[in-house]
mmCIF file of the C-alpha atoms, coordinates in Angstrom:
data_MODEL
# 
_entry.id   MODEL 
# 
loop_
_atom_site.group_PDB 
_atom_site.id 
_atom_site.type_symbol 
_atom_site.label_atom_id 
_atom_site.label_alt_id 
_atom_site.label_comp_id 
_atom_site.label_asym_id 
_atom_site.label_entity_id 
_atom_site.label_seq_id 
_atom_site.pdbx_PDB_ins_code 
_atom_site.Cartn_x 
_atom_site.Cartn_y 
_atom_site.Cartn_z 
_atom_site.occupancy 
_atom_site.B_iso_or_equiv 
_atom_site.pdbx_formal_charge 
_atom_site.auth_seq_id 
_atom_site.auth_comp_id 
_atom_site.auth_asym_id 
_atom_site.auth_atom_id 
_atom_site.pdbx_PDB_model_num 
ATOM 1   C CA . UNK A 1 1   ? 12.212 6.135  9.669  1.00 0.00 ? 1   UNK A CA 1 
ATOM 2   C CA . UNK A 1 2   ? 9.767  7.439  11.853 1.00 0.00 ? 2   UNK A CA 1 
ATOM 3   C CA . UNK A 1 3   ? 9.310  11.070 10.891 1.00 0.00 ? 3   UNK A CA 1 
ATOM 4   C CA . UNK A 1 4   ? 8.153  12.347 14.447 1.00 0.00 ? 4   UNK A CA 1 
ATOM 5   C CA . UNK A 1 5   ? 9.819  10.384 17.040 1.00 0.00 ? 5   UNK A CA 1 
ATOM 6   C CA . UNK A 1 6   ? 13.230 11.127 18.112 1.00 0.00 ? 6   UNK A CA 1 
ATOM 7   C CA . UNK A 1 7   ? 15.562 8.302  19.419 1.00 0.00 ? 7   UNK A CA 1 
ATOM 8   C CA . UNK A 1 8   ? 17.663 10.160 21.256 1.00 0.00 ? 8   UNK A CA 1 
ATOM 9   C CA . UNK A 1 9   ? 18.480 8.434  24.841 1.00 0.00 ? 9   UNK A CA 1 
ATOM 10  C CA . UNK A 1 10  ? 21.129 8.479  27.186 1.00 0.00 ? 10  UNK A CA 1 
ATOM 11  C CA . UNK A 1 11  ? 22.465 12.278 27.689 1.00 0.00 ? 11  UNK A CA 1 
ATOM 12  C CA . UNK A 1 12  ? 22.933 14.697 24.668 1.00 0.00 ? 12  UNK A CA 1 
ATOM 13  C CA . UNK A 1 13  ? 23.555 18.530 24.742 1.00 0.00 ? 13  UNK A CA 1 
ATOM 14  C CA . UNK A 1 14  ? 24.282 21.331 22.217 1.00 0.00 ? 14  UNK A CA 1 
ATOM 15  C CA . UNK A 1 15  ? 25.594 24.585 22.968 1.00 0.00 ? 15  UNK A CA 1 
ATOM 16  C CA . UNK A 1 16  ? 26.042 27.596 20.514 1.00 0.00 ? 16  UNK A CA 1 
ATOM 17  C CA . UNK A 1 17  ? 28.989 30.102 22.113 1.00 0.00 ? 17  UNK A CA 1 
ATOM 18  C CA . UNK A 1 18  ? 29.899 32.881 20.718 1.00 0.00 ? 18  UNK A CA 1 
ATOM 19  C CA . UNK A 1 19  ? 33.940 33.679 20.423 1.00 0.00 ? 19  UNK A CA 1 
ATOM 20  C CA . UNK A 1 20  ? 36.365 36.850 20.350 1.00 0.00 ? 20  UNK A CA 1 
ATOM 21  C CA . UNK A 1 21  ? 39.832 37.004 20.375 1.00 0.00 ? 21  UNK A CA 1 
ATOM 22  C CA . UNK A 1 22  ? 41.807 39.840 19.743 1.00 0.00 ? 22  UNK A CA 1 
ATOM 23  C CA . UNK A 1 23  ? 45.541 39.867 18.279 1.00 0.00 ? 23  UNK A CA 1 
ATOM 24  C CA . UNK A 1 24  ? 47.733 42.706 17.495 1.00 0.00 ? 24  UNK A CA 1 
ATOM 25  C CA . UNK A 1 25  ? 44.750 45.238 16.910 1.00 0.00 ? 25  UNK A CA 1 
ATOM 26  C CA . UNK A 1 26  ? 42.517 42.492 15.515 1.00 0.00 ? 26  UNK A CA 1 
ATOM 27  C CA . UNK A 1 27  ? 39.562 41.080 16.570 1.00 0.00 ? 27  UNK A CA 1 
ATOM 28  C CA . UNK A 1 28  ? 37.988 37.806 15.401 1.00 0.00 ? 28  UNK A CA 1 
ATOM 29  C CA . UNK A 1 29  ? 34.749 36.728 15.979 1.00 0.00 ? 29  UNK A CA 1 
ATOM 30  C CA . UNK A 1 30  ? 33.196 33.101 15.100 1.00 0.00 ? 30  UNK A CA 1 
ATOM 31  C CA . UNK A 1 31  ? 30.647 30.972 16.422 1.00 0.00 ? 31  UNK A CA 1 
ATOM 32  C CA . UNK A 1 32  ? 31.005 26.808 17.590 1.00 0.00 ? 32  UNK A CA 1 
ATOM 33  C CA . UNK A 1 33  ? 28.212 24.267 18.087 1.00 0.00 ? 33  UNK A CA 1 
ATOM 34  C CA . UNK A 1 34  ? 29.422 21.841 20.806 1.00 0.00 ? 34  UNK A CA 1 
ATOM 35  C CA . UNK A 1 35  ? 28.016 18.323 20.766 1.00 0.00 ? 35  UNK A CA 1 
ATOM 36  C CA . UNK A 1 36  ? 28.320 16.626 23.806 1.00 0.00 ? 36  UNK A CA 1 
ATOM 37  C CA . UNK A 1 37  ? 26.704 13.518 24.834 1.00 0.00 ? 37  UNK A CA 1 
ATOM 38  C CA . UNK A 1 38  ? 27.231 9.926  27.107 1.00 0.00 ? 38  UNK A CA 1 
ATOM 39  C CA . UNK A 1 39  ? 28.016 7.338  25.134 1.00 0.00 ? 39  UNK A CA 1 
ATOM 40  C CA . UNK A 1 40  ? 24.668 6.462  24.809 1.00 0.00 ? 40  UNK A CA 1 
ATOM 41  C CA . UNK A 1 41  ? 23.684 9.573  23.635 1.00 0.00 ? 41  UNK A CA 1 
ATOM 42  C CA . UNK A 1 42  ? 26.024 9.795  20.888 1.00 0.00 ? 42  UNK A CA 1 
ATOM 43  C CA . UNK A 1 43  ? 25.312 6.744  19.887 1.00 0.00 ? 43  UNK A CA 1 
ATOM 44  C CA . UNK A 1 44  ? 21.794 7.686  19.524 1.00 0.00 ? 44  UNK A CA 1 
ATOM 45  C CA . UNK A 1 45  ? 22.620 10.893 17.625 1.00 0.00 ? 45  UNK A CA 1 
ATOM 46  C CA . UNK A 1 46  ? 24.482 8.770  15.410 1.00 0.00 ? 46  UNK A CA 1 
ATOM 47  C CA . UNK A 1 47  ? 21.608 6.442  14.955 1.00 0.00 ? 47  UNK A CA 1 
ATOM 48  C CA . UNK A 1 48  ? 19.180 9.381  13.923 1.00 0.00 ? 48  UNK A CA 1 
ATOM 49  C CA . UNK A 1 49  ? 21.895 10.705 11.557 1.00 0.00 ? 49  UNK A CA 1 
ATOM 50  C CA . UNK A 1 50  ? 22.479 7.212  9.915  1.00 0.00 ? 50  UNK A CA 1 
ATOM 51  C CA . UNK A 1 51  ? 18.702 6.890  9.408  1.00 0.00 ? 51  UNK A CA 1 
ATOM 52  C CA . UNK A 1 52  ? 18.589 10.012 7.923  1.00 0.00 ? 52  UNK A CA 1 
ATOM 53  C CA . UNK A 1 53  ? 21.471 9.395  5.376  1.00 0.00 ? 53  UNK A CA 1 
ATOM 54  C CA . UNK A 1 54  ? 19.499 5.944  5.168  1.00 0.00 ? 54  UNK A CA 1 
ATOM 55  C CA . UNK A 1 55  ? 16.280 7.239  4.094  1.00 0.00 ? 55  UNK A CA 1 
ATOM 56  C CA . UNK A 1 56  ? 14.907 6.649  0.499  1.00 0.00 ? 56  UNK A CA 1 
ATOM 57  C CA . UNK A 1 57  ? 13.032 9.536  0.389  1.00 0.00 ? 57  UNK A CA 1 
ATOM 58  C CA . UNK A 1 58  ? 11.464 9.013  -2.991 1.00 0.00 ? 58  UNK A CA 1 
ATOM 59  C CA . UNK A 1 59  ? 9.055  6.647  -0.854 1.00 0.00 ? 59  UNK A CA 1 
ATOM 60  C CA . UNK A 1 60  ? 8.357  9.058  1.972  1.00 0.00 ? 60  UNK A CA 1 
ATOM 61  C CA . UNK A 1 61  ? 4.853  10.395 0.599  1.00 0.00 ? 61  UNK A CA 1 
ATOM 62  C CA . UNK A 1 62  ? 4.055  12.859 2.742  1.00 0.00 ? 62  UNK A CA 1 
ATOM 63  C CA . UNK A 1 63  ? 7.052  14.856 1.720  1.00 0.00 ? 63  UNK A CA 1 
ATOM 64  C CA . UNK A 1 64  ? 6.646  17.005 -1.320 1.00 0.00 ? 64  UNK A CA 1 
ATOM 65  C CA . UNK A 1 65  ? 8.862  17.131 -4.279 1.00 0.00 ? 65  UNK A CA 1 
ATOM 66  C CA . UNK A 1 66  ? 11.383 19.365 -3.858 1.00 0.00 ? 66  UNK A CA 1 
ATOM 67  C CA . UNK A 1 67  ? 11.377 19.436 0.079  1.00 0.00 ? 67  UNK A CA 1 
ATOM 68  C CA . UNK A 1 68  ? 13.779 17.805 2.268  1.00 0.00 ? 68  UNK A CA 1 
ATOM 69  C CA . UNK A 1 69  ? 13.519 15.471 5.270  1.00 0.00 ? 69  UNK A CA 1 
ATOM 70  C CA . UNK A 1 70  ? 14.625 16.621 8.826  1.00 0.00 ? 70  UNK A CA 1 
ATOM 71  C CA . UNK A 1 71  ? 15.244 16.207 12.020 1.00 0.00 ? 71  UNK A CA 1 
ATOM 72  C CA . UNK A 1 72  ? 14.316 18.866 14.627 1.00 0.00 ? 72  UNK A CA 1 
ATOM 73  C CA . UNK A 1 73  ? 16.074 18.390 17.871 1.00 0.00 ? 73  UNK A CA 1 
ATOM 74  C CA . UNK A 1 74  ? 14.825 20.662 20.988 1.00 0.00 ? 74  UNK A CA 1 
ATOM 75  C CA . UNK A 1 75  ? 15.840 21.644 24.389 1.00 0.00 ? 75  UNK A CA 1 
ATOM 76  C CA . UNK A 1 76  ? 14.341 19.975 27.740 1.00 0.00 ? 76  UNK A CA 1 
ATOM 77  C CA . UNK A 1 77  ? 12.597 17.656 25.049 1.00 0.00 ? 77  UNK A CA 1 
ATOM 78  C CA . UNK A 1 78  ? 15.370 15.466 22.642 1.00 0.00 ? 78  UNK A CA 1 
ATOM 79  C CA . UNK A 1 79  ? 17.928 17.446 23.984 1.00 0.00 ? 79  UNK A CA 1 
ATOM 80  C CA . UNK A 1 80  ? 19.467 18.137 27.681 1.00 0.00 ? 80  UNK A CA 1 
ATOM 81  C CA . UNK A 1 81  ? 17.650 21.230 29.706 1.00 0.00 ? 81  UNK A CA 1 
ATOM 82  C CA . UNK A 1 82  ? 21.174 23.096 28.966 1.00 0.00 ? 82  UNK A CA 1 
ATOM 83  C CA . UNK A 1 83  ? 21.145 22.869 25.418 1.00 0.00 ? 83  UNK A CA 1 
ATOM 84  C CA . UNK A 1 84  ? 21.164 26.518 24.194 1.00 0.00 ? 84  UNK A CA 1 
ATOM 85  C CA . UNK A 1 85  ? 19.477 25.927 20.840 1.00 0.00 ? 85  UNK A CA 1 
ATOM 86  C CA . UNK A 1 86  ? 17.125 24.153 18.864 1.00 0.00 ? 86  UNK A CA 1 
ATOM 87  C CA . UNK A 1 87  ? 19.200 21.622 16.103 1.00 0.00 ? 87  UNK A CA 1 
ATOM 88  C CA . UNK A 1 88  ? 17.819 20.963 13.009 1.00 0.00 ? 88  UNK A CA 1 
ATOM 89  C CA . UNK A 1 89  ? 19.236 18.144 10.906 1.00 0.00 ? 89  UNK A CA 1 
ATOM 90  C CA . UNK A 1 90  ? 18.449 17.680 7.226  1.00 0.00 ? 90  UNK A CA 1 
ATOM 91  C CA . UNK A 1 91  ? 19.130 16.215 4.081  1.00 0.00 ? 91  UNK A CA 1 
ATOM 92  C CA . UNK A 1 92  ? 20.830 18.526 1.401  1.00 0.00 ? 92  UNK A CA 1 
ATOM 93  C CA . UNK A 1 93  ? 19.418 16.675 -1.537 1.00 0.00 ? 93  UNK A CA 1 
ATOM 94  C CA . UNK A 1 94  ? 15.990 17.677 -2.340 1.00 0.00 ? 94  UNK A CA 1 
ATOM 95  C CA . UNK A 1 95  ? 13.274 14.493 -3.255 1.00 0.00 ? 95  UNK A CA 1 
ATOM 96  C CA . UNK A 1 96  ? 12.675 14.409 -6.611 1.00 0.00 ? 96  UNK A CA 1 
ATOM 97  C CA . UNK A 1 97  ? 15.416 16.325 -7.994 1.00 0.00 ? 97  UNK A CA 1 
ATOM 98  C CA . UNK A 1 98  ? 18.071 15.838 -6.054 1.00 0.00 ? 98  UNK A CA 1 
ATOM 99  C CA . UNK A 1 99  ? 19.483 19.113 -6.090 1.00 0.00 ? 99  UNK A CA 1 
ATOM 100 C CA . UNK A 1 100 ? 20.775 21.183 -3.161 1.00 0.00 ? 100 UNK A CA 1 
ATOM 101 C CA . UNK A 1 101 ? 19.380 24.508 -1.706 1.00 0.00 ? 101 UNK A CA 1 
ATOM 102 C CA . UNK A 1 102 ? 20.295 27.819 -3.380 1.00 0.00 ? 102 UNK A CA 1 
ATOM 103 C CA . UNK A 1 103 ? 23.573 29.102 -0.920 1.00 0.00 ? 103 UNK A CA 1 
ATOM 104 C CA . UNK A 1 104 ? 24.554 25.725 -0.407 1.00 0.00 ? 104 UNK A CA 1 
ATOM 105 C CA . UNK A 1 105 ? 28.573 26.270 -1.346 1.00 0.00 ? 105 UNK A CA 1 
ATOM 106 C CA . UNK A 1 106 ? 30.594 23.621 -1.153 1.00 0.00 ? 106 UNK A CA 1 
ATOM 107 C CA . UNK A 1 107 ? 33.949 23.489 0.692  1.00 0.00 ? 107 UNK A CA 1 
ATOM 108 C CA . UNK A 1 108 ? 36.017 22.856 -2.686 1.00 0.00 ? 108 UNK A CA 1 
ATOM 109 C CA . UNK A 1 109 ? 34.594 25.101 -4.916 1.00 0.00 ? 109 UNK A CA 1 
ATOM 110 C CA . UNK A 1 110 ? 36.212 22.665 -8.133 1.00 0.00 ? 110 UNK A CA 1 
ATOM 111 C CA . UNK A 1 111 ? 33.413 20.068 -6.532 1.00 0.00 ? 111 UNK A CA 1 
ATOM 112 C CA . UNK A 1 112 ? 30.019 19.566 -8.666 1.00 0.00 ? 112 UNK A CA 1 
ATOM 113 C CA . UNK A 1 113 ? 27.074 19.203 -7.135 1.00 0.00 ? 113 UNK A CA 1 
ATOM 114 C CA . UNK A 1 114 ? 25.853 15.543 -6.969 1.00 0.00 ? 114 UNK A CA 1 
# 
């Protein structure tokens, strides 16, 4: 993988939106990324993201143990002029140890850790 070029073609945005809805007295607020792309651009995302999961990055030497590789995804340059935020995209396993950040909690808490 090439660590500083992004393949993204075709047409790719990402929005952050910010959501309230209020019920009997209650109100709810929660956040949603939106991903929306051509096909090419999805496509493309889904390239980066396979390379990513791809990656031996024991053999990467210009990362340092313990770090993780990324993928930084910007406005008006990988990303569409409307995209509302800058996307980073990462591996959770660290090189070298293979363990995962501190407030990483998984979504069944009986999982371990691989």
């Amino acid at each position: 993988m090439k660590r500083d070029k992004k393949e993204i073609t075709g047409c790719l945005d990402i929005l952050v939106t910010q959501n309230e809805d209020e019920f009997e007295g209650i109100t709810t607020r929660w956040n949603e990324v939106l991903i929306h792309g051509d096909p090419q651009g999805l496509r493309s995302l889904a390239s980066l993201l396979l390379q990513l999961a791809d990656l031996d990055q024991e053999q990467v030497v210009d990362i340092p143990i313990g770090a993780r590789e990324h993928i930084q995804l910007r406005p008006k340059l990988e990303l569409s002029n409307s995209s509302t935020a800058e996307v980073i995209i990462g591996r959770l396993d660290a090189k070298g140890t293979g363990t995962f950040y501190d407030n990483y909690i998984p979504k069944d808490k009986d999982r371990t850790i691989e």
